[in-house]
DRENTORKOL-3810 file (N, C-alpha, C; in nm, 4 decimals):
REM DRENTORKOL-3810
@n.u->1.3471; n.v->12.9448; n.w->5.5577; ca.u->1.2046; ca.v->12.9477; ca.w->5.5826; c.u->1.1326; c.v->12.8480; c.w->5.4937
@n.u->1.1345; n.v->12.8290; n.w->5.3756; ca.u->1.1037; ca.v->12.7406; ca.w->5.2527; c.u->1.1195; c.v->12.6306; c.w->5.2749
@n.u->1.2368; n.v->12.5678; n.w->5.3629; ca.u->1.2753; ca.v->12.4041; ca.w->5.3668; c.u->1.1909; c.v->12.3550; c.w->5.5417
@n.u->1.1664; n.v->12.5050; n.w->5.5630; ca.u->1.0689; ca.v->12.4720; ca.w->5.7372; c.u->0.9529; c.v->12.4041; c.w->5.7099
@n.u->0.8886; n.v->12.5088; n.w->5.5897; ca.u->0.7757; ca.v->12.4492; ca.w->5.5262; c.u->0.7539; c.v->12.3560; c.w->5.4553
@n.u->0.8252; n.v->12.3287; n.w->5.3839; ca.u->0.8412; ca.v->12.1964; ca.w->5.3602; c.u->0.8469; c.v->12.0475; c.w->5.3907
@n.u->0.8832; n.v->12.0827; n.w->5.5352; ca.u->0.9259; ca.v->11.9888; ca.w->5.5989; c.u->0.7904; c.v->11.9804; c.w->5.6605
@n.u->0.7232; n.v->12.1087; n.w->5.7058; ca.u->0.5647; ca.v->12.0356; ca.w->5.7775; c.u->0.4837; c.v->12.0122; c.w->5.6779
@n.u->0.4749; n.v->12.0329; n.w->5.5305; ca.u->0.4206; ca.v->11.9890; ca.w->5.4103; c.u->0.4423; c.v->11.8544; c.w->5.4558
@n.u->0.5461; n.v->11.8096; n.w->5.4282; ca.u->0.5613; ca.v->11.6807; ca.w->5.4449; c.u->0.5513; c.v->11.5621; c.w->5.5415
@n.u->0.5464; n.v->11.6311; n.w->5.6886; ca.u->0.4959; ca.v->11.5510; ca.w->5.8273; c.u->0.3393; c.v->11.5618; c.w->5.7823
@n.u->0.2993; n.v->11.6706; n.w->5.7387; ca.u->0.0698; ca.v->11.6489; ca.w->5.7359; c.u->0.0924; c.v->11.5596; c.w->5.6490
@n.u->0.1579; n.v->11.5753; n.w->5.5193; ca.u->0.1194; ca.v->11.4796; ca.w->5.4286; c.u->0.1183; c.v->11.3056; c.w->5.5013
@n.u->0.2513; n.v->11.2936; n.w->5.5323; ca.u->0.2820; ca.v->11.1526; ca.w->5.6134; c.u->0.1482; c.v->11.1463; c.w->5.6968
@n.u->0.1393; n.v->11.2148; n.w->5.8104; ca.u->-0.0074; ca.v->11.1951; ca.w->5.9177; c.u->-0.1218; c.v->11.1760; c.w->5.8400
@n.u->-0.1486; n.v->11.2295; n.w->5.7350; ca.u->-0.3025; ca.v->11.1811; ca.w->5.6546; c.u->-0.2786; c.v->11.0680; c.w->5.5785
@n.u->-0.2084; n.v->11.0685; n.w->5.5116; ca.u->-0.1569; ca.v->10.9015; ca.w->5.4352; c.u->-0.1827; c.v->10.7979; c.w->5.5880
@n.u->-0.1466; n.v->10.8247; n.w->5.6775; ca.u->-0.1111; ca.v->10.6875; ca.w->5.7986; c.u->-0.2580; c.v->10.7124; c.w->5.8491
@n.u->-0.3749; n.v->10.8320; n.w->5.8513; ca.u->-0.4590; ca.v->10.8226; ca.w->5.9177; c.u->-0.5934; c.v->10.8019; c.w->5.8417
@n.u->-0.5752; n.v->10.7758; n.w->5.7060; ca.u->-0.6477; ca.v->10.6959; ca.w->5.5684; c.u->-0.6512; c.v->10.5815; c.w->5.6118
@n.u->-0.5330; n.v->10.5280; n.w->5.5999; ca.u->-0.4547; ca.v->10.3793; ca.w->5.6191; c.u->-0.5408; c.v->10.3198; c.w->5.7480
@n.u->-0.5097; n.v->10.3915; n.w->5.8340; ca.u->-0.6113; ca.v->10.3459; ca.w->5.9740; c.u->-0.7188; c.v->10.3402; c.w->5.9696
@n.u->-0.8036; n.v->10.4517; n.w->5.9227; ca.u->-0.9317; ca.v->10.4077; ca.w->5.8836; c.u->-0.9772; c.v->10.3245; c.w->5.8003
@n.u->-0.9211; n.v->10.2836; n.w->5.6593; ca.u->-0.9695; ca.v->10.1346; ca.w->5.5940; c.u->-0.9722; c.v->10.0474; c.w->5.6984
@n.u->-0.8681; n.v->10.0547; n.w->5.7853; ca.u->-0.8596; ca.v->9.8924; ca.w->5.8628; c.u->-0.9509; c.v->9.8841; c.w->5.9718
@n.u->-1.0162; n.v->9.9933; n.w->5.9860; ca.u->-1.0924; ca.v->10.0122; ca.w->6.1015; c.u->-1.2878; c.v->9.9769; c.w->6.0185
@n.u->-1.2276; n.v->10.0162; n.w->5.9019; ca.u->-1.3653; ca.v->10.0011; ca.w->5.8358; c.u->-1.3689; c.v->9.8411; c.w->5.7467
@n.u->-1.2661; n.v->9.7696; n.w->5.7899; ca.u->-1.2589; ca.v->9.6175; ca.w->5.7011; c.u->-1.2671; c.v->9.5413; c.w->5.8046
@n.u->-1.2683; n.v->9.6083; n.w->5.9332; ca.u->-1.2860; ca.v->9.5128; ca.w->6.0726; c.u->-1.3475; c.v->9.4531; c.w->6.1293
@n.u->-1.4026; n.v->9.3315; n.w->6.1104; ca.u->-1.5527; ca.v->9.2482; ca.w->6.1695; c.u->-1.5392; c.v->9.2149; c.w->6.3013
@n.u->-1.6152; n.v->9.2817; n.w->6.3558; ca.u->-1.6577; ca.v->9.2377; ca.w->6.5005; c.u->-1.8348; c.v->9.2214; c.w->6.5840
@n.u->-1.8361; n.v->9.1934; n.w->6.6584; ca.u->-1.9653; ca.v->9.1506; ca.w->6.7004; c.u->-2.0051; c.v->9.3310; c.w->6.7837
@n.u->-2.1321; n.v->9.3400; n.w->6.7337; ca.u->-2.1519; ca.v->9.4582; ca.w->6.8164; c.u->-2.2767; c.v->9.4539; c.w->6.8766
@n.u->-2.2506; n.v->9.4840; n.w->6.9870; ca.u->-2.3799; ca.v->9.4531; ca.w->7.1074; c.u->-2.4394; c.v->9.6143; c.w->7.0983
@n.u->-2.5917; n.v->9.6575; n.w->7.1278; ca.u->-2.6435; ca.v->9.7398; ca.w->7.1635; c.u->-2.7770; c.v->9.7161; c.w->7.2233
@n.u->-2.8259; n.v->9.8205; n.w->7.3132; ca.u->-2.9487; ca.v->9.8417; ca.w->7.3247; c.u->-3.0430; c.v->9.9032; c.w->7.1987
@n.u->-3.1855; n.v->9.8476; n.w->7.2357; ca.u->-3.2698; ca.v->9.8714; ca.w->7.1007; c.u->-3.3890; c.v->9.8567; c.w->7.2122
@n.u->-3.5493; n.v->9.8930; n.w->7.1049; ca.u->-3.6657; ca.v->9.8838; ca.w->7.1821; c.u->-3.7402; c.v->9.7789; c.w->7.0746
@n.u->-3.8056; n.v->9.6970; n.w->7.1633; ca.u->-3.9500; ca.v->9.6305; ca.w->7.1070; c.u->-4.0245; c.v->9.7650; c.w->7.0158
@n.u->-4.0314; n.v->9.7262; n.w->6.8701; ca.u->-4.1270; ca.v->9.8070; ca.w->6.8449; c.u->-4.2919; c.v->9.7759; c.w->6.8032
@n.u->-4.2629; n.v->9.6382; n.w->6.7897; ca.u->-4.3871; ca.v->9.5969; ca.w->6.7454; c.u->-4.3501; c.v->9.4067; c.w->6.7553
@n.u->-4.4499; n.v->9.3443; n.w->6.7183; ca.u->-4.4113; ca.v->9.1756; ca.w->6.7789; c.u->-4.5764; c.v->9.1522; c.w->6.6171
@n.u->-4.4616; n.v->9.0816; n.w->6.5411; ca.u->-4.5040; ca.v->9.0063; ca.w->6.4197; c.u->-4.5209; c.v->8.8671; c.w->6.4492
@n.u->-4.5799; n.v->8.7844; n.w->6.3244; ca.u->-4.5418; ca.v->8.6142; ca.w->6.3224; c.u->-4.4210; c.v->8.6242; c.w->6.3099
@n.u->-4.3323; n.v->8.7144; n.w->6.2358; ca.u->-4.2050; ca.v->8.6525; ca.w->6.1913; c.u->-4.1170; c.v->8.7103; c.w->6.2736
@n.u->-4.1320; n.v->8.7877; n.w->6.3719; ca.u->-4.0228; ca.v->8.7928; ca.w->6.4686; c.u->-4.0556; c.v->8.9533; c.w->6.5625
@n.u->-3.9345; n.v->9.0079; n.w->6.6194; ca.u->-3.9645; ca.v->9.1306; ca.w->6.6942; c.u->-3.9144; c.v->9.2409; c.w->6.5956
@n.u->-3.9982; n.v->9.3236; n.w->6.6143; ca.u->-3.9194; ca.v->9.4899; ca.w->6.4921; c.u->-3.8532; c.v->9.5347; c.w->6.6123
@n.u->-3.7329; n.v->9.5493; n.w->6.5682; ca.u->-3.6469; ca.v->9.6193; ca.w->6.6623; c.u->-3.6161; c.v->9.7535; c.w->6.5698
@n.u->-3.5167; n.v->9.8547; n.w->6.6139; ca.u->-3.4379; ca.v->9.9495; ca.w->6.5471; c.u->-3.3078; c.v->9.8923; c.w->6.5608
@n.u->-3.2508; n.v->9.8982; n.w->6.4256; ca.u->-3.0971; ca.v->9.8508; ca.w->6.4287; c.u->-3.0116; c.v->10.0203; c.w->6.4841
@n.u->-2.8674; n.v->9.9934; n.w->6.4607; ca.u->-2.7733; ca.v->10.1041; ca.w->6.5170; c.u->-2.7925; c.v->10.2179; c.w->6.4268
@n.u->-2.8551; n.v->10.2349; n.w->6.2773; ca.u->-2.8940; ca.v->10.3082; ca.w->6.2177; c.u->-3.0209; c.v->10.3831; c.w->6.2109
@n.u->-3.0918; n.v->10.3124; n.w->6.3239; ca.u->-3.2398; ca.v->10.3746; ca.w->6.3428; c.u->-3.3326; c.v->10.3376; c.w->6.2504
@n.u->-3.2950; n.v->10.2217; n.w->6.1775; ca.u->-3.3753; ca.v->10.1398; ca.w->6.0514; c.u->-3.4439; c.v->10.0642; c.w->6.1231
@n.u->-3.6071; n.v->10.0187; n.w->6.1205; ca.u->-3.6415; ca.v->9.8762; ca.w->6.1776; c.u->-3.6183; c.v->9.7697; c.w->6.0962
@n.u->-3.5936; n.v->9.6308; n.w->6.1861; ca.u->-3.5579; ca.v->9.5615; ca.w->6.1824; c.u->-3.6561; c.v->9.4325; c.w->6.2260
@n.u->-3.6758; n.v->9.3317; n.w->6.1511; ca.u->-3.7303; ca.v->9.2166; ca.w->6.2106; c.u->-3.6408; c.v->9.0865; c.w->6.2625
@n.u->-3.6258; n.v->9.0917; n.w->6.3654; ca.u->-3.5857; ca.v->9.0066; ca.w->6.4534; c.u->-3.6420; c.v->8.9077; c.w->6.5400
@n.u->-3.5149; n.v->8.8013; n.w->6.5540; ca.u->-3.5887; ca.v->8.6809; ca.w->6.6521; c.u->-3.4814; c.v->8.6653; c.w->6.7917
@n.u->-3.5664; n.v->8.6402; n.w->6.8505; ca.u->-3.4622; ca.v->8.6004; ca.w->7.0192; c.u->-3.4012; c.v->8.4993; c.w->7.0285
@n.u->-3.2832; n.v->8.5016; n.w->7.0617; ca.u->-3.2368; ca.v->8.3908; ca.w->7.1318; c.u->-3.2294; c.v->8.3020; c.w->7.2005
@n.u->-3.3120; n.v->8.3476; n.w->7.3144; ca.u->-3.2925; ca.v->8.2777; ca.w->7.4270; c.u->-3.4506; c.v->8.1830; c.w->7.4423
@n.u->-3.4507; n.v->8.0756; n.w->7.4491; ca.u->-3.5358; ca.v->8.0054; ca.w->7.4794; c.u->-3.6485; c.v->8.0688; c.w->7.5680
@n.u->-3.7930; n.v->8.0959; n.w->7.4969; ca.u->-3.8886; ca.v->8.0526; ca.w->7.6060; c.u->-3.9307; c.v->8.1875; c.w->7.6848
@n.u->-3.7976; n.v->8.3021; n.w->7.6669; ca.u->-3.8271; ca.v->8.4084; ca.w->7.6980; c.u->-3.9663; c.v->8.5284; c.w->7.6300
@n.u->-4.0744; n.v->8.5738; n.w->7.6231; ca.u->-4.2009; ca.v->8.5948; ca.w->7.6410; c.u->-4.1426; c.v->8.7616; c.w->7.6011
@n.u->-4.1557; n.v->8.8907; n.w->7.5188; ca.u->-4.0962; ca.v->8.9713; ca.w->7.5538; c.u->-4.1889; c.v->9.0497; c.w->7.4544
@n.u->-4.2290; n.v->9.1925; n.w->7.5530; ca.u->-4.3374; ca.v->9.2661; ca.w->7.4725; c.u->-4.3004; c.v->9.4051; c.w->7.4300
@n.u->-4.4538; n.v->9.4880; n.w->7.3313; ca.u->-4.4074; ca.v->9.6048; ca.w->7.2977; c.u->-4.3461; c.v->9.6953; c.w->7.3627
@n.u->-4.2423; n.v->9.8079; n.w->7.3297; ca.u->-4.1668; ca.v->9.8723; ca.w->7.4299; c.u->-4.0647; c.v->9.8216; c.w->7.4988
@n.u->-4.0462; n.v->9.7122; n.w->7.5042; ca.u->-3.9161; ca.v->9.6679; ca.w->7.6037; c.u->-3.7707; c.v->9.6420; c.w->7.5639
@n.u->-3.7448; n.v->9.7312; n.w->7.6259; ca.u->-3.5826; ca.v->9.7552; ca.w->7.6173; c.u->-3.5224; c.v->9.5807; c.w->7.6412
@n.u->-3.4453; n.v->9.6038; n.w->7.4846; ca.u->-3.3698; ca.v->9.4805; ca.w->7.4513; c.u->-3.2221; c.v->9.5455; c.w->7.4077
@n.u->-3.1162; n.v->9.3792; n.w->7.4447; ca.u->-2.9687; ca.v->9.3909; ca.w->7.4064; c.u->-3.0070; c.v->9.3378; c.w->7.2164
@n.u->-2.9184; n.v->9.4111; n.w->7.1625; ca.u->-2.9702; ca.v->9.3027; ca.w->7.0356; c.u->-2.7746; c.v->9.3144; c.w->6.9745
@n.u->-2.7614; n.v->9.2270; n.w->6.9388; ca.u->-2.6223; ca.v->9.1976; ca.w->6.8461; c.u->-2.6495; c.v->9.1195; c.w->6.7219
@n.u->-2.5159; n.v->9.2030; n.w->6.6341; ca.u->-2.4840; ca.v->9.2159; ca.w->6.5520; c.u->-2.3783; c.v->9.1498; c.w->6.5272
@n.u->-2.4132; n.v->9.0121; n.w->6.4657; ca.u->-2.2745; ca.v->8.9248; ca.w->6.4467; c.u->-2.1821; c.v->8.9614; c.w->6.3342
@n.u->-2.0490; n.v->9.0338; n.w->6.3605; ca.u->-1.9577; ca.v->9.0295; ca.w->6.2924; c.u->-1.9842; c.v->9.1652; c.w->6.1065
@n.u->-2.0787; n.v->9.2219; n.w->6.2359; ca.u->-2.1640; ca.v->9.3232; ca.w->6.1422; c.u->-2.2466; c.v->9.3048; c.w->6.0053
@n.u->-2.2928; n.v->9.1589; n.w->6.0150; ca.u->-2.3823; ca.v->9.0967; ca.w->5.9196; c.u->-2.5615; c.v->9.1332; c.w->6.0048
@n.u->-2.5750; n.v->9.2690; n.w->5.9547; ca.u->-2.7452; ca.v->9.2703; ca.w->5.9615; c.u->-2.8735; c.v->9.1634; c.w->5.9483
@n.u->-2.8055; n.v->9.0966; n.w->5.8950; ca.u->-2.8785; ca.v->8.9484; ca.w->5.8453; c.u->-2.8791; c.v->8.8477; c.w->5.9746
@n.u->-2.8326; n.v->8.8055; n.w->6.0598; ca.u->-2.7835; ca.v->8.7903; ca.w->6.1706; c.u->-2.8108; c.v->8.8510; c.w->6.2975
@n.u->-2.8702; n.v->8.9646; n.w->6.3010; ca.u->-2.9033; ca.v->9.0751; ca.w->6.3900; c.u->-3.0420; c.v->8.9528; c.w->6.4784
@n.u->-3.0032; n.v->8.9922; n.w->6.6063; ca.u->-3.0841; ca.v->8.9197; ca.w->6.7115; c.u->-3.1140; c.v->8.9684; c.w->6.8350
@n.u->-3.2091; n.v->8.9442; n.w->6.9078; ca.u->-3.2042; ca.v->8.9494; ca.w->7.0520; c.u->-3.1335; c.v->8.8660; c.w->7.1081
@n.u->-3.0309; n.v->8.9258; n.w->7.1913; ca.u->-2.9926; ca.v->8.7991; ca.w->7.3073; c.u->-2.9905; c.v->8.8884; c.w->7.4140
@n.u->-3.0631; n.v->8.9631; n.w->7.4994; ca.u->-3.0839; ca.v->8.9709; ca.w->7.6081; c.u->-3.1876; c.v->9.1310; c.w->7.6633
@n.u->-3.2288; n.v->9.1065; n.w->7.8156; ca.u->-3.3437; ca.v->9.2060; ca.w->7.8483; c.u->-3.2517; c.v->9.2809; c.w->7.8879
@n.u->-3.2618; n.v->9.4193; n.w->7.8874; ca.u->-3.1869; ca.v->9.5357; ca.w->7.9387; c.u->-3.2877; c.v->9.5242; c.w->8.1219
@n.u->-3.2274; n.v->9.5129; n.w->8.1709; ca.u->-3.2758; ca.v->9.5217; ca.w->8.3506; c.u->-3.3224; c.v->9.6763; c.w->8.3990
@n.u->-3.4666; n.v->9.6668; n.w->8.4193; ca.u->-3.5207; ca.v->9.7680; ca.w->8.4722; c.u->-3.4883; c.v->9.8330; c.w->8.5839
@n.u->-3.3534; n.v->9.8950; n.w->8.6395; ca.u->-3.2942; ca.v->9.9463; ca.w->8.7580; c.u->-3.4331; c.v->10.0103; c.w->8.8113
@n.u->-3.5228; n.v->10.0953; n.w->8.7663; ca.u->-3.5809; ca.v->10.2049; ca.w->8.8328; c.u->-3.7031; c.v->10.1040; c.w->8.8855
@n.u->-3.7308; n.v->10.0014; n.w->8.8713; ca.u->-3.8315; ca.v->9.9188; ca.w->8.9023; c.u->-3.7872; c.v->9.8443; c.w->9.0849
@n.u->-3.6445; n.v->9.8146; n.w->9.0398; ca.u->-3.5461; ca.v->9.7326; ca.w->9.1975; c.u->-3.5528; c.v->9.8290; c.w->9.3196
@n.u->-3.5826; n.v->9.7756; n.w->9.4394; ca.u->-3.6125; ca.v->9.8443; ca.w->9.5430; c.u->-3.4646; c.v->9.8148; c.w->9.6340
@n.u->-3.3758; n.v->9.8574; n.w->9.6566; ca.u->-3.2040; ca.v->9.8289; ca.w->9.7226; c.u->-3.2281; c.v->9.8283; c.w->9.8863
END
């Protein structure tokens, strides 16, 4: 009975050591992350968005020329998870507005 237990002592132990391990690498991982966000307000220095933390954010658009007001649902990304970097690049499309 003693060496049974032991033995699953020792498989949890192994599974949490390997599922630590996975999470650093998951948390050292730079990637670009796209989300939806709202216009919250429109400054000189750019658009207040909410970042993925629900923090506002002052941001600028990408895209040339595009005109974009309070309230409007925007894509905004996150290059390589540098907040500093955080931008508009695109309008979320008003489905409920399109007539099919």
């Amino acid at each position: 009975m003693g060496a049974v237990l032991f033995a699953m002592n020792v498989k949890e132990e192994i599974f949490k050591t390997i599922q630590t391990m996975v999470d650093q690498a998951i948390m050292k991982c730079k990637v670009d992350h796209t989300y939806q966000s709202i216009i919250k307000n429109i400054t000189p220095k750019g658009y207040v968005v909410l970042d993925r933390s629900g923090q506002e954010r002052t941001v600028k658009c990408c895209i040339p020329d595009l005109k974009l007001r309070v309230m409007q649902n925007v894509w905004i990304k996150e290059p390589m998870g540098d907040l500093k970097g955080l931008h508009i690049c695109g309008v979320v499309e008003n489905t409920r507005s399109r007539q099919s």
